[in-house]
RODO-2510 file (C-alpha; in nm, 4 decimals, decimal comma):
residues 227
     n   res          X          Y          Z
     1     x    -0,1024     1,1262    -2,3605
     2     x    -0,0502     0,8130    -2,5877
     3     x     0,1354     0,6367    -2,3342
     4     x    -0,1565     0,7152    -2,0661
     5     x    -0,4367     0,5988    -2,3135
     6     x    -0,2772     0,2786    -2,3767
     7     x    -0,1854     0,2464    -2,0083
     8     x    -0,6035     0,3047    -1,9094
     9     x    -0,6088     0,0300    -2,1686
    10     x    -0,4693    -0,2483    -2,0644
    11     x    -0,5001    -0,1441    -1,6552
    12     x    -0,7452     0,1205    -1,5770
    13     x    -0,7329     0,1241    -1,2178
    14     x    -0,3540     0,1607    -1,1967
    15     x    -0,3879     0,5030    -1,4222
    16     x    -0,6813     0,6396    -1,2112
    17     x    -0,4749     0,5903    -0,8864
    18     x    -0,1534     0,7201    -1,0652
    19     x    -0,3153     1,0258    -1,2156
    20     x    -0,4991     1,1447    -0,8484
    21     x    -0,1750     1,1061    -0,6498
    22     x     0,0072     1,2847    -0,8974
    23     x    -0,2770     1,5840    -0,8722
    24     x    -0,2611     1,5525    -0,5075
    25     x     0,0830     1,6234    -0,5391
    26     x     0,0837     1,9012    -0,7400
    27     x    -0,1594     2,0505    -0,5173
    28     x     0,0886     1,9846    -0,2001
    29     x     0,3292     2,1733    -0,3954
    30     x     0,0838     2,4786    -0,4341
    31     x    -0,0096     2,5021    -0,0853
    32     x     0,3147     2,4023     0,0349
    33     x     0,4674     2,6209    -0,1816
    34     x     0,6948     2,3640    -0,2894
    35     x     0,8213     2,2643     0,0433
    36     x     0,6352     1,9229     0,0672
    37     x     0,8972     1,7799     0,3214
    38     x     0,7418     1,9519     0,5919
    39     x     0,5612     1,7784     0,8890
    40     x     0,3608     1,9863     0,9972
    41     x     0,2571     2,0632     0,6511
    42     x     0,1813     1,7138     0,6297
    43     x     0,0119     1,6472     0,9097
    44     x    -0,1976     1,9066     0,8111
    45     x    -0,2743     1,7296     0,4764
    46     x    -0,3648     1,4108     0,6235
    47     x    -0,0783     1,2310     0,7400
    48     x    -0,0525     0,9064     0,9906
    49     x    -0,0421     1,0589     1,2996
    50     x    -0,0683     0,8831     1,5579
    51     x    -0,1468     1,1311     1,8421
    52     x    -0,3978     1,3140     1,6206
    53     x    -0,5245     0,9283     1,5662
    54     x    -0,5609     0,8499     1,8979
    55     x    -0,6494     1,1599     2,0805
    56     x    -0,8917     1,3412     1,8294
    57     x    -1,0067     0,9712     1,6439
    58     x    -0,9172     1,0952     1,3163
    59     x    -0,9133     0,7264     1,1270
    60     x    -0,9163     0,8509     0,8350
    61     x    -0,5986     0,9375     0,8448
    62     x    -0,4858     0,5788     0,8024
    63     x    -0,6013     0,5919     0,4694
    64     x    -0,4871     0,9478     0,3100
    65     x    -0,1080     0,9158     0,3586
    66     x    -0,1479     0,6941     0,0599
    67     x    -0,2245     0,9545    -0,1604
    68     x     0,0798     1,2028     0,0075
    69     x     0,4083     1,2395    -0,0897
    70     x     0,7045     1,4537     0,1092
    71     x     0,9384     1,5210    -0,2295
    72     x     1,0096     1,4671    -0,5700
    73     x     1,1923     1,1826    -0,5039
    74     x     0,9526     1,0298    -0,3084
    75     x     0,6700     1,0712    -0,5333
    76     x     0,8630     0,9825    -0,9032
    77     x     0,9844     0,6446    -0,7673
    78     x     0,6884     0,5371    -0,5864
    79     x     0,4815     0,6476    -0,9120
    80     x     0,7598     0,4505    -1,1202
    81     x     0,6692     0,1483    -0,9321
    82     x     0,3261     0,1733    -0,9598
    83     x     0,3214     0,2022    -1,3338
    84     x     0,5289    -0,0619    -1,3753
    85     x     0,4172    -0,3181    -1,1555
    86     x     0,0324    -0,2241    -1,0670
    87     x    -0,0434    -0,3228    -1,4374
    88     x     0,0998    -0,6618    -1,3574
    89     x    -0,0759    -0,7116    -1,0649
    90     x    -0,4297    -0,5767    -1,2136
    91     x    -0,3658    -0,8379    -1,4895
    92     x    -0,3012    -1,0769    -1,2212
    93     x    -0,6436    -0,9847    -0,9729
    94     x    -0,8768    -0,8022    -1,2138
    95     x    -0,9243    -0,4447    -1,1681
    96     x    -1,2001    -0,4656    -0,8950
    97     x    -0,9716    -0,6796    -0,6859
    98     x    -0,6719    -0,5029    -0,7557
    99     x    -0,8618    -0,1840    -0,6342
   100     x    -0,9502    -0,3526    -0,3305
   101     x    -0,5872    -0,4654    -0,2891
   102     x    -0,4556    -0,1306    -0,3208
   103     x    -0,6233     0,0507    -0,0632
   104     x    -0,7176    -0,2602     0,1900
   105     x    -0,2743    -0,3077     0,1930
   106     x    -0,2411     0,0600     0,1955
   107     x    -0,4725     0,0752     0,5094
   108     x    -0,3316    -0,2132     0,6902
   109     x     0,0320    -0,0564     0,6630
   110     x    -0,1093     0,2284     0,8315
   111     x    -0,2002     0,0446     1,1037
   112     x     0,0982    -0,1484     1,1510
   113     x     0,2520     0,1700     1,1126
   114     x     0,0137     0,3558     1,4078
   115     x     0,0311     0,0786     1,6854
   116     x     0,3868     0,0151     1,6426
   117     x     0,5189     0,3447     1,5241
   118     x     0,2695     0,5654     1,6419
   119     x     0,4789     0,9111     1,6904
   120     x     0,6070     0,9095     1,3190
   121     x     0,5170     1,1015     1,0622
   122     x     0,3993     0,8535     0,7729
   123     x     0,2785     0,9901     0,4392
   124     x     0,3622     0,7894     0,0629
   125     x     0,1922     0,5399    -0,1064
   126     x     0,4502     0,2714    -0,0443
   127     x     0,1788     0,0667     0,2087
   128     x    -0,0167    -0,0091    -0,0915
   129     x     0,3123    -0,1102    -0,3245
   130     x     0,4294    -0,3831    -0,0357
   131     x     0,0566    -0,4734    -0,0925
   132     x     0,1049    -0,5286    -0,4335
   133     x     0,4291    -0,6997    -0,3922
   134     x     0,3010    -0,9075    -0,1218
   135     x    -0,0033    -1,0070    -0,3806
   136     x     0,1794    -1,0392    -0,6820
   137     x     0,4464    -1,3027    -0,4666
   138     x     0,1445    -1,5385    -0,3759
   139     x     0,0050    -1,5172    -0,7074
   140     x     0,3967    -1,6228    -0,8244
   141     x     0,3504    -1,9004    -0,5442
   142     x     0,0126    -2,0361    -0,6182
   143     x     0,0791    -2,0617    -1,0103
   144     x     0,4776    -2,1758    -0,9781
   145     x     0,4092    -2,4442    -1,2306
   146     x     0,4435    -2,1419    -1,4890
   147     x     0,8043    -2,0530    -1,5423
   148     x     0,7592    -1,6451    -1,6225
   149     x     0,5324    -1,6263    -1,2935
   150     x     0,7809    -1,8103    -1,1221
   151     x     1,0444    -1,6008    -1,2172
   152     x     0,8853    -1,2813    -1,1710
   153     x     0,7736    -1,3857    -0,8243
   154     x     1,1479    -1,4889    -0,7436
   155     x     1,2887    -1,1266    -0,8868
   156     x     0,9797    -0,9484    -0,6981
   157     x     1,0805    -1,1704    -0,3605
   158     x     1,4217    -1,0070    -0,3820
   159     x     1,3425    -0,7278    -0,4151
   160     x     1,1333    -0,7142    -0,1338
   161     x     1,3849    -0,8372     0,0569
   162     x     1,6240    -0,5718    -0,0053
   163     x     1,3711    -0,3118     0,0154
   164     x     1,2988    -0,3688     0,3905
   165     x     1,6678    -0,4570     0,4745
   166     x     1,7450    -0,1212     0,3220
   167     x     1,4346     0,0367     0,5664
   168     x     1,5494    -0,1222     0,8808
   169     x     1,8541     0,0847     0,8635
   170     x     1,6950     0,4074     0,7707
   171     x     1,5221     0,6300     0,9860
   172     x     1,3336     0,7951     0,7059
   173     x     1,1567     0,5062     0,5877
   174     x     0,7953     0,3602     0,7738
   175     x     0,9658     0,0184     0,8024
   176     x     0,6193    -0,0993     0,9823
   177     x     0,4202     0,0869     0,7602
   178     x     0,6067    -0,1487     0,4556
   179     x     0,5777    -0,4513     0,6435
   180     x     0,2082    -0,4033     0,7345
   181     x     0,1310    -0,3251     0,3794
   182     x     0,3398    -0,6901     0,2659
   183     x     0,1402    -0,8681     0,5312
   184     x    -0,1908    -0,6452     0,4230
   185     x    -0,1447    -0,7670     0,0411
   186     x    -0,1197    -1,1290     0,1250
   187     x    -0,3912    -1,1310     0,3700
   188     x    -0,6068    -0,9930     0,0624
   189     x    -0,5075    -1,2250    -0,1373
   190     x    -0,6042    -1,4981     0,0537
   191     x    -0,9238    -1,3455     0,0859
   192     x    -1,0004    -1,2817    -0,1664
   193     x    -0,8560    -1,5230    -0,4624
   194     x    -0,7267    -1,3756    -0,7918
   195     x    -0,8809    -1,3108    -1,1057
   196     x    -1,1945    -1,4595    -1,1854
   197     x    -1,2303    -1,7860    -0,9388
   198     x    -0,9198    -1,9587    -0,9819
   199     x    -0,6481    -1,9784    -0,6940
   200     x    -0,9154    -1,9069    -0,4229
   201     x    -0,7429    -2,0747    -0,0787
   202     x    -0,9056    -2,2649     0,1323
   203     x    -1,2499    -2,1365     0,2946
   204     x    -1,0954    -2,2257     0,6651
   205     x    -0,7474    -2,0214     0,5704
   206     x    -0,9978    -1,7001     0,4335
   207     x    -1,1838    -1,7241     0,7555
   208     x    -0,8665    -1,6953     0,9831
   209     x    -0,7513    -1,3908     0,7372
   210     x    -1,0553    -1,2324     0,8063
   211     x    -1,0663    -1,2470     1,1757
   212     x    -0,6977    -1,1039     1,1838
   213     x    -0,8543    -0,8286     0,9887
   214     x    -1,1141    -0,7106     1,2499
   215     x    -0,8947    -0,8237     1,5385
   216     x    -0,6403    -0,5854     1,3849
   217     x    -0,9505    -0,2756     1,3608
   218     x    -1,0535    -0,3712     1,6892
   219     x    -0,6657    -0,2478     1,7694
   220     x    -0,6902     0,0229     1,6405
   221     x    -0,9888     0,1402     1,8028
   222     x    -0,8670     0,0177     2,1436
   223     x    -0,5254     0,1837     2,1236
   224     x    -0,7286     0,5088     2,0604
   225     x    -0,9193     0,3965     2,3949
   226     x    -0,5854     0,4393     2,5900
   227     x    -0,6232     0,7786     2,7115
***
């Protein structure tokens, strides 16, 4: 309980989010009774689907997977992660951003993961991590004059890199889904700035990121036209 106080502390948002995943997975494991690997089970709680998507329009579904978790390995290291490094990157974009980060990569993943991966079934919160990681590498890159940020971005970069070499030769991993939530990340970023008003881009860049955004909704909806 100590450890959780101090961690609202210093980065509220990143407790909130890991405290509701974990109770979402405890209450997989109830109804599931403890068999949380299961598909259908988890299509049933919410996950990206993409026929369900497309046929029945069930868009919501490209946001709940982020709160799903197939496993206790899948949950415990994705959780690990996110206490470790969400506190870094709420220090980095404020807690309102960070929030915004979070769940705008998390959604964008799901995307990537639908229109390109459409007949797997996607649950975990690792879309909004690569949206993390992809935030917490510009933030390295736009303040590189500051050796520790610079050094953390360079250690984060690798490990991104590894991450999605590792998922390209897995077939249990939502490669797209981790890509989508990199690109999703960055693209708030850019956006958005970080904390407070310093290392806003360039008004023209935001624009273009924003217009990707609703091109990339107005894919979604039109792949759910195909029918």
């Amino acid at each position: 309980m100590k450890a959780l106080k101090e961690q609202y502390q210093t980065a509220p948002i990143t407790t909130i989010i890991f405290l509701v995943t974990t109770f979402v997975f405890l209450i997989e494991l109830v109804l599931s009774r403890g068999t949380t690997e299961n598909s259908e089970f988890l299509i049933n709680m919410g996950a990206k689907w993409g026929p369900y998507i497309q046929l029945k329009h069930e868009y919501w579904r490209l946001l709940t997977p982020v709160f799903l978790h197939a496993g206790f390995l899948h949950i415990v290291t994705n959780m690990i992660t996110l206490w470790f490094i969400g506190p870094l990157v709420e220090r980095a974009f404020g807690s309102a951003k960070f929030f915004g980060l979070y769940f705008f990569g998390g959604i964008i993943g799901n995307i990537f993961s639908y229109l390109l991966a459409p007949s797997s079934v996607s649950v975990g919160a690792s879309t909004a991590l690569f949206a993390m990681f992809g935030g917490l590498i510009l933030y390295a890159i736009r303040f590189k004059e500051d050796p520790q940020v610079k050094s953390m971005g360079t250690v984060l970069g690798l490990f991104v890199i590894l991450n999605l070499v590792t998922g390209f030769s897995s077939t249990d991993i939502d490669i797209w889904g981790h890509i989508g939530g990199l690109i999703g990340g960055m693209m708030f970023a850019v956006m958005f700035g970080f904390y407070g008003r310093s290392g806003k881009y360039a008004i023209r860049v935001r624009l273009i990121m924003g217009a990707i955004t609703i091109l990339l909704i107005i894919l979604t909806f039109w792949a759910g036209l195909r029918i």
